[in-house]
C-alpha positions in Angstrom: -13.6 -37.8 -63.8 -13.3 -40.1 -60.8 -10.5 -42.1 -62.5 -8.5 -39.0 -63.4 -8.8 -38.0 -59.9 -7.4 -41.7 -58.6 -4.6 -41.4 -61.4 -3.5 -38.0 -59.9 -3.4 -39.1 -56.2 -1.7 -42.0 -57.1 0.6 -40.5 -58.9 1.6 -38.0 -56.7 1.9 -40.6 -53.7 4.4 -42.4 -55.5 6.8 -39.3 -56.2 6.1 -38.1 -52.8 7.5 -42.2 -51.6 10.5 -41.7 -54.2 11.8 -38.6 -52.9 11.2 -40.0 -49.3 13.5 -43.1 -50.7 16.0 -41.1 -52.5 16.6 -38.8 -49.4 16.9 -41.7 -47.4 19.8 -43.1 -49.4 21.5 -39.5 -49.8 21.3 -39.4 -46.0 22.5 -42.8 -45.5 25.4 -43.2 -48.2 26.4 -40.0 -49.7 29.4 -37.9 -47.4 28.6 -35.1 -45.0 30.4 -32.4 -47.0 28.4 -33.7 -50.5 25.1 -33.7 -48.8 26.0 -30.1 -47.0 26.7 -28.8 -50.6 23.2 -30.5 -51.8 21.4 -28.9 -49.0 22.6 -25.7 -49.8 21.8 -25.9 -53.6 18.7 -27.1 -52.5 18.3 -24.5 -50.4 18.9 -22.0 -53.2 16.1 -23.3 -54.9 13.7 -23.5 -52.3 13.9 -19.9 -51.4 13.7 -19.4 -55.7 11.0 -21.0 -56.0 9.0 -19.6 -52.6 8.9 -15.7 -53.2 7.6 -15.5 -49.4 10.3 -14.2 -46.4 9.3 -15.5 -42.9 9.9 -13.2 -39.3 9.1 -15.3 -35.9 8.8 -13.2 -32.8 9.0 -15.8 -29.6 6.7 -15.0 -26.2 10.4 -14.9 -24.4 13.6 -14.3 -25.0 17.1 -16.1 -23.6 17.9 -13.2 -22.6 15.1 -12.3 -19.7 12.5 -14.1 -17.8 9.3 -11.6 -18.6 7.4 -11.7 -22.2 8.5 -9.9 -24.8 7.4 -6.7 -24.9 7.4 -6.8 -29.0 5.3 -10.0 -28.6 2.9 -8.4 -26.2 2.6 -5.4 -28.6 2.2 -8.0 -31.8 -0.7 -10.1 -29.5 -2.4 -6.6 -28.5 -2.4 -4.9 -32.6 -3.7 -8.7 -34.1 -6.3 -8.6 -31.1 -8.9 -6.6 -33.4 -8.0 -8.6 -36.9 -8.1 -12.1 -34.9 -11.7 -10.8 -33.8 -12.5 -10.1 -37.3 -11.1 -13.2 -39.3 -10.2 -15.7 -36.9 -12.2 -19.2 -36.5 -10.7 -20.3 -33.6 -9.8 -17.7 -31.0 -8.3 -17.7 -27.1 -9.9 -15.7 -24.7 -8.3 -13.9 -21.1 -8.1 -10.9 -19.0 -4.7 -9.3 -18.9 -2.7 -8.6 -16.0 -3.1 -5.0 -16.7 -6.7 -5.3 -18.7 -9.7 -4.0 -18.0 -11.9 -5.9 -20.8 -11.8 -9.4 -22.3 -9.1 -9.9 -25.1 -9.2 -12.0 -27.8 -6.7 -13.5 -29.7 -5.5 -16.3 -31.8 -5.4 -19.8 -31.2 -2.5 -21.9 -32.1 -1.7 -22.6 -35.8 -4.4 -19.5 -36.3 -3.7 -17.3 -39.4 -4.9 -13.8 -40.2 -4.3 -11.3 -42.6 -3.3 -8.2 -42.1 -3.3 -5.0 -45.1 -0.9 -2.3 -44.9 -0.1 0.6 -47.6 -1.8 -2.0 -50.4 0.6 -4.8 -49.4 -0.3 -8.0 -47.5 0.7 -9.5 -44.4 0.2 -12.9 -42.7 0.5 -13.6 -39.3 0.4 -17.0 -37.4 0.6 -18.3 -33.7 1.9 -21.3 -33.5 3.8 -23.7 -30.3 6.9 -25.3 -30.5 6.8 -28.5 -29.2 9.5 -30.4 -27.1 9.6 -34.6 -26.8 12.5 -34.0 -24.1 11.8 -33.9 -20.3 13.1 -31.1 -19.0 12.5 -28.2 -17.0 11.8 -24.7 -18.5 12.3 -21.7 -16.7 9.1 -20.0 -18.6 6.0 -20.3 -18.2 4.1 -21.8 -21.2 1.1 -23.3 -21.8 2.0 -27.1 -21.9 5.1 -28.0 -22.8 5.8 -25.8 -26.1 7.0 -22.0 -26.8 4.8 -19.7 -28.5 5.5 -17.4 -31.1 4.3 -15.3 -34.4 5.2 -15.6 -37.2 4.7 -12.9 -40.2 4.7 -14.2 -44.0 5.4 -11.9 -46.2 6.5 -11.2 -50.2 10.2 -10.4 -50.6 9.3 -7.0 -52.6 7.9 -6.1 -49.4 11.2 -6.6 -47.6 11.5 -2.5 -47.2 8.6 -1.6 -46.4 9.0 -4.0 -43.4 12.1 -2.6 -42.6 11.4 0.4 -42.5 7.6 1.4 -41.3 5.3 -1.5 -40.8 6.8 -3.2 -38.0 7.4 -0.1 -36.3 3.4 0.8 -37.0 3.0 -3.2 -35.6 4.2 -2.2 -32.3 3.4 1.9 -31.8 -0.4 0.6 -32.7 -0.1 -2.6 -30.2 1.3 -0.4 -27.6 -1.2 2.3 -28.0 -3.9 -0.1 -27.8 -2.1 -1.5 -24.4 -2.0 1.8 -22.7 -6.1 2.3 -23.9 -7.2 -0.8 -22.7 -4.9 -1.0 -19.0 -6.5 -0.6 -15.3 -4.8 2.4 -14.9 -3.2 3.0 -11.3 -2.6 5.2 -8.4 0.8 4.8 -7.0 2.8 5.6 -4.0 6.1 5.1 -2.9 7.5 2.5 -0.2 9.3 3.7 2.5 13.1 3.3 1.6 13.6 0.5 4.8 11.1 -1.9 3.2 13.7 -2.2 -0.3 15.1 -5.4 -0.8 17.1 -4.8 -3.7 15.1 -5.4 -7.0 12.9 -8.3 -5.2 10.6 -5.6 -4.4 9.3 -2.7 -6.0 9.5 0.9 -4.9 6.0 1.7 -5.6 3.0 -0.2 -4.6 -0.2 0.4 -6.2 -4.1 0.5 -6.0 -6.9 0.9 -9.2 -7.5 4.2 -10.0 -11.6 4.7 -10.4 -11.6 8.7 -9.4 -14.8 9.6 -11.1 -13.4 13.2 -11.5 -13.5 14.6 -15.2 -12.9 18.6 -16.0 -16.9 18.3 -16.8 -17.5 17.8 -13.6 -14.8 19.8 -12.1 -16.0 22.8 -10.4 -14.2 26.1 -12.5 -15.1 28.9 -15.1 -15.3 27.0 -17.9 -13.0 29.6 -19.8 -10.3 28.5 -17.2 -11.0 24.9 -17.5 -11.1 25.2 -21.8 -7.1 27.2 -20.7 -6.5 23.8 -19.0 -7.7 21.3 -21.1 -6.0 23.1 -24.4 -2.7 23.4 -22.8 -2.7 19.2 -21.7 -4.0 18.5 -25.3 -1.4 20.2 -27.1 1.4 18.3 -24.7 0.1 15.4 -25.1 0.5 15.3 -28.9 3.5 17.2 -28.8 5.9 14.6 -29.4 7.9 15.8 -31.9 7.6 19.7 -30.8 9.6 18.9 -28.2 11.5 16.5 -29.7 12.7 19.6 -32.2 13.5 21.9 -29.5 16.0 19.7 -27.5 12.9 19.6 -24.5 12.3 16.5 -22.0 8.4 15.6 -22.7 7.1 16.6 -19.5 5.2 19.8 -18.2 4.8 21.3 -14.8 1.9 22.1 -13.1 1.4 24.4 -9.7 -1.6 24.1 -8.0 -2.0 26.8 -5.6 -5.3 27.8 -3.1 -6.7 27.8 0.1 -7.7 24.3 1.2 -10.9 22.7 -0.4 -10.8 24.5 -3.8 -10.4 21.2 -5.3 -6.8 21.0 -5.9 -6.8 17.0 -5.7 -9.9 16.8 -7.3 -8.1 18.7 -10.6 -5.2 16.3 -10.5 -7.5 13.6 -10.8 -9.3 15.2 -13.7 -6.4 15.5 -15.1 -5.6 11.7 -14.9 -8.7 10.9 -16.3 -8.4 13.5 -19.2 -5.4 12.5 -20.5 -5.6 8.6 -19.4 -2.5 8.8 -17.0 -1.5 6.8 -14.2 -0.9 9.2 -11.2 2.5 8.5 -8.8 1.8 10.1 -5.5 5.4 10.5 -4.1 5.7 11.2 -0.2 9.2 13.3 -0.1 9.4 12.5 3.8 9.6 8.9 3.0 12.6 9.3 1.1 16.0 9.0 2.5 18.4 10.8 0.1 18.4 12.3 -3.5 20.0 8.9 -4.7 16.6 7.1 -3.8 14.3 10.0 -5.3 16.3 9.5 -8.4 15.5 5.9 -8.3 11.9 6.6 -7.8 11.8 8.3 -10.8 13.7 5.8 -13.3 10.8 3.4 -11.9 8.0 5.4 -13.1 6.1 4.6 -16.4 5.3 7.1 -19.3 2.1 8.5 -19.5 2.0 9.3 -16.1 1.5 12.3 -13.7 3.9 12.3 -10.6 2.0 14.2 -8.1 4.1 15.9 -4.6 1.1 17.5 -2.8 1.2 20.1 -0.1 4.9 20.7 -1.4 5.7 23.5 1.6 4.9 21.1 4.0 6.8 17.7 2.8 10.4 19.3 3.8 12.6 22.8 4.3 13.7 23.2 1.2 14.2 26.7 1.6 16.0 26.1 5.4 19.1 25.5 3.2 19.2 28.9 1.5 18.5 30.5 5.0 21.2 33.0 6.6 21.2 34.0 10.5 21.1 37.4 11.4 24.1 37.1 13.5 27.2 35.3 14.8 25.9 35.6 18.2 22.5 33.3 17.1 25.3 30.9 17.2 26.9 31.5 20.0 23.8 32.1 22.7 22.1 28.6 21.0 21.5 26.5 23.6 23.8 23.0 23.7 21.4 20.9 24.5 18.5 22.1 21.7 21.4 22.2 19.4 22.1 18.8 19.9 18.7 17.7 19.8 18.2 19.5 16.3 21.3 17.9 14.7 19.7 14.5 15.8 16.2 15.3 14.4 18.1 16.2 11.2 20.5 13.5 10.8 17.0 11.1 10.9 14.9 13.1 8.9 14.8 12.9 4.8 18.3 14.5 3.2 16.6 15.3 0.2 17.9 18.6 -0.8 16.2 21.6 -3.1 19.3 20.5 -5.6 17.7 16.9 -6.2 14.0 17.9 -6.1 15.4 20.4 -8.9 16.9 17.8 -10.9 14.7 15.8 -10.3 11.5 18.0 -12.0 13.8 19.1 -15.2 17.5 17.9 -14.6 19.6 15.2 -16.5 17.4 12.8 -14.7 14.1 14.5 -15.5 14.6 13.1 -19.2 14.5 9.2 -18.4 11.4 8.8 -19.6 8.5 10.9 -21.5 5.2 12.0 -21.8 4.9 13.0 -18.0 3.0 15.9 -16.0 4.4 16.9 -12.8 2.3 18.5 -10.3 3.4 20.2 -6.9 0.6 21.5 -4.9 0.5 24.2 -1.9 -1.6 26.1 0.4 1.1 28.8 0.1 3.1 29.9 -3.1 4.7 32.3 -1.9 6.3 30.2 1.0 8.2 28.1 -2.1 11.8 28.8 -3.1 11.1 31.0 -6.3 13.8 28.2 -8.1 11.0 25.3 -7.1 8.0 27.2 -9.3 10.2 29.5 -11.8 8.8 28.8 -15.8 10.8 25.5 -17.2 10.2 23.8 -14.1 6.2 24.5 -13.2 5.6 25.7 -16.6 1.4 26.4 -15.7 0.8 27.8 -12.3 -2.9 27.3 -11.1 -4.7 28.9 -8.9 -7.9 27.1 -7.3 -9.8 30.0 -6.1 -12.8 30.6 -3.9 -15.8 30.0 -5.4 -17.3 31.9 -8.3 -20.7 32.2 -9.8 -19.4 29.9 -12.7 -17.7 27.4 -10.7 -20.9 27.5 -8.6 -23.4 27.0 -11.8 -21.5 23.5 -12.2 -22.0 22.5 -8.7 -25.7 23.1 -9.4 -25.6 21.3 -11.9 -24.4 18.2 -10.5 -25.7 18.0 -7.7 -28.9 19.3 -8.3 -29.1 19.0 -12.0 -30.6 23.0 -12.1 -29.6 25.5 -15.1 -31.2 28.1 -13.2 -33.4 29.2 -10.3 -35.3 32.2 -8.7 -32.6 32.4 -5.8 -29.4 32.3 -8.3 -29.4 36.0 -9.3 -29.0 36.1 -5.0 -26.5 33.7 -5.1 -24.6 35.4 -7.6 -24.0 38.6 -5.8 -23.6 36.9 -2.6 -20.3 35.3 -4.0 -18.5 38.1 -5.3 -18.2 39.7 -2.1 -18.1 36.3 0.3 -14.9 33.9 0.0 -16.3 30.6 0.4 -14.6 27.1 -1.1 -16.0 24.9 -3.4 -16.2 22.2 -1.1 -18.4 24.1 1.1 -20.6 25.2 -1.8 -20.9 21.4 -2.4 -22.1 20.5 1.2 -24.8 22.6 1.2 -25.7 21.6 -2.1 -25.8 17.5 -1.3 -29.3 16.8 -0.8 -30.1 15.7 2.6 -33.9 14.7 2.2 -36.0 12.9 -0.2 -38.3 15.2 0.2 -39.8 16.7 -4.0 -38.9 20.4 -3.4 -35.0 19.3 -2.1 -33.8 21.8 -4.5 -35.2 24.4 -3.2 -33.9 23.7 0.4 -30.4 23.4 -1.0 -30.3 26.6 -2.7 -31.9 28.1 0.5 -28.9 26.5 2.9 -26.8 27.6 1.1 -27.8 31.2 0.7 -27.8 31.0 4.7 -23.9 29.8 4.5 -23.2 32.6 2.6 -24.9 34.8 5.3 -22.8 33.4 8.2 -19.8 33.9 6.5 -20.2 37.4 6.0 -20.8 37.7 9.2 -17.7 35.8 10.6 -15.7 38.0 7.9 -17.5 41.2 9.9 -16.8 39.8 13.1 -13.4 39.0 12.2 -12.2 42.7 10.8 -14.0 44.0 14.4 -11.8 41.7 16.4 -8.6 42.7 14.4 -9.1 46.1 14.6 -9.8 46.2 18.6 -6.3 44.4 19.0 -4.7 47.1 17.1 -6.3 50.1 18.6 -7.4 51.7 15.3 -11.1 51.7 16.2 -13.5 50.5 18.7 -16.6 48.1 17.9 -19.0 51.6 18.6 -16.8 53.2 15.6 -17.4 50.5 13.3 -20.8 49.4 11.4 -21.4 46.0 11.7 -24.5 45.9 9.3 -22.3 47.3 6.3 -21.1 44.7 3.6 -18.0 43.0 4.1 -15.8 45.1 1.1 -16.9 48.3 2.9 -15.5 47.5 6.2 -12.3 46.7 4.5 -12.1 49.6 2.3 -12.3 52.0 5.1 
């Protein structure tokens, strides 16, 4: 056995030296156009022989100085096969990662299954005897790059699904496994041309989540159904002719937890959030140029929308020519200044903006406007197709109140909710005054109980602003005096009459 073994090894070493001698003398003696024709045939029978058709995907391109995004995508999809198979394996931390990645080494190999057929993917380096300088960055002083083995019968199903599964799996995987971000907009003097972004950015951690979120849970279930079905509505819209994007008004008196919705929604649908300051902004050229610079899967938020500019001053008419003509020169003259240096964003490019040609560079978006006041908006702003959902954060109900309790105080029920209850459908009080009182403020065992009490107590003082309020109003207008009126009647009585 051991002799057959030596026979074989010596035999194949000395074909292996008489090929290495015969292409030696092709190279050395035989003309350039013969051994051109040789290699060819050669070729020809090579590729005969070896059934197997080769695809190399290189970290960079000559055509940019960032990674390519298709080898980013590949290094992402083998990241859970390399875990899996791999012997020898690379670990790091993304950029935009929030866990520990693994993936293969170089001259690693794993296989990868796909509708019954077989791939093979490797990572190897190219490596470079000449000194020079590279204008990538690389790990020593080669190029990475995968390549994927393959059968030729398999060439189709390449071509026509798997790589595009490769990539829409690696890039899903990418968006899962980011720090996701909260962005805002740098003011327009602080652009150097491309050398700087127009948005810098923090890490988003808002702990909000529609569980926690303080809203009938029938209205939240509206909510969370309506973001669901956008969010795997891809080809919906893509069948009615529709940008992928959805708007969303939030409307209510301050602290009934508009914010704190956006950020649920965020963390519901796994969205970066782009916070855009419109009074930052010079001109609708820049706001347009905002937007192209915003990601997919995002939400862009504009909060407190009737406050960031007139965009209703514009559609304004005076009275009469003599408004004019009485103006005085030197206010005048003041105003056109104080125009000239404020923001020339116009209702036209905030419109085209939320659904115009420019509105569809880019998918999978929510856009937000929020406001104290809807009916101080230009009915064009908020009209369905542009805020497609309007929201409105109301006072505080029972329901919304039953979630705070839980929270805070982790209670499903007490002797003093049934007083609660009726105390809130006739006082308006905020969720984020509801929450105050609830937020323990001593260690103390029975801290639930003083809660629930404080805040039976706020609800008492409101009412009794409310009363003292309607008394006040009607002295200025005459109708009554404070001996006409009964200040011990509910709050919805006083009104009524």
């Amino acid at each position: 056995m051991v002799s057959m073994a030596q026979t074989w090894s010596t035999g194949m070493g000395t074909s292996i030296a008489s090929i290495m001698f015969l292409y030696a003398m092709l190279q050395q003696y035989f003309p350039y156009h013969l051994r051109r024709h040789v290699g060819k045939y050669a070729q020809r029978l090579f590729d005969f022989v070896n059934p197997y058709i080769q695809i190399k995907i290189h970290e960079y391109t000559g055509e940019r100085f960032e990674k390519s995004e298709a080898y980013i995508a590949i290094q992402t999809y083998l990241s859970t096969n390399s875990s899996k198979q791999g012997k020898r394996l690379k670990a790091d931390i993304g950029k935009n990662s929030k866990y520990l990645a693994l993936s293969m080494d170089d001259n690693e190999e794993v296989c990868d299954e796909y509708q019954n057929a077989h791939f093979w993917w490797a990572s190897h380096t190219t490596i470079s005897n000449k000194q020079t300088i590279s204008i990538y960055p690389t790990d020593g002083d080669g190029h990475r790059y995968y390549k994927l083995s393959f059968h030729k019968k398999h060439r189709g199903l390449v071509t026509a699904s798997y790589m595009n599964h490769v990539l829409e799996v690696g890039k899903a995987n990418r968006v899962k496994d980011r720090v996701r971000k909260l962005y805002t907009n740098n003011p327009s003097n602080n652009w150097y041309g491309y050398m700087r972004s127009v948005w810098s950015h923090a890490t988003f951690n808002h702990p909000s989540t529609f569980h926690t979120l303080a809203m009938d849970e029938e209205k939240k279930k509206d909510i969370t159904d309506d973001l669901t079905t956008f969010s795997e509505g891809k080809d919906y819209y893509k069948k009615i002719g529709k940008a992928w994007k959805r708007g969303y008004l939030l409307y209510g008196r301050p602290g009934t937890g508009k914010s704190t919705m956006i950020a649920a929604i965020a963390n519901y649908l796994d969205y970066d959030i782009y916070d855009l300051e419109l009074t930052t902004v010079n001109n609708n050229t820049e706001l347009r140029k905002l937007l192209i610079e915003t990601s997919n899967k995002s939400v862009i938020v504009i909060e407190d929308i009737d406050c960031s500019l007139d965009l209703t001053g514009q559609r304004k008419k005076k009275t009469t020519e003599e408004a004019k003509e009485t103006e005085d020169p030197i206010s005048k003259k003041k105003k056109e200044s104080s125009t000239n240096e404020d923001s020339k964003v116009t209702l036209s490019g905030l419109l085209n903006f939320i659904d115009g040609l420019w509105s569809a560079c880019g998918e999978e978006r929510i856009i937000i406007f929020t406001t104290n006041y809807k009916e101080k908006l230009d009915p064009a702003l908020v009209r369905r197709g542009r805020m497609d959902k309007h929201v409105e954060m109301s006072y505080c109900t029972f329901g919304a109140f039953k979630v705070l309790a839980k929270n805070y105080l982790d209670l499903d029920t007490h002797h003093l909710f049934e007083i609660i209850e009726q105390m809130l459908g006739v006082t308006q009080i905020t969720p984020a005054d509801v929450a105050e009182n609830l937020m323990p403020k001593t260690k103390n065992g029975n801290f639930a109980d003083i809660c629930l009490q404080n805040l039976v107590q706020a609800l008492k003082n409101v009412q009794e602003e409310a009363k003292l309020k309607v008394v006040d109003e009607a002295k200025e207008c005459d109708l009554c005096t404070k001996d006409e009126l009964n200040v011990d009647e509910p709050v919805a009585e006083i009104v009524a009459a």
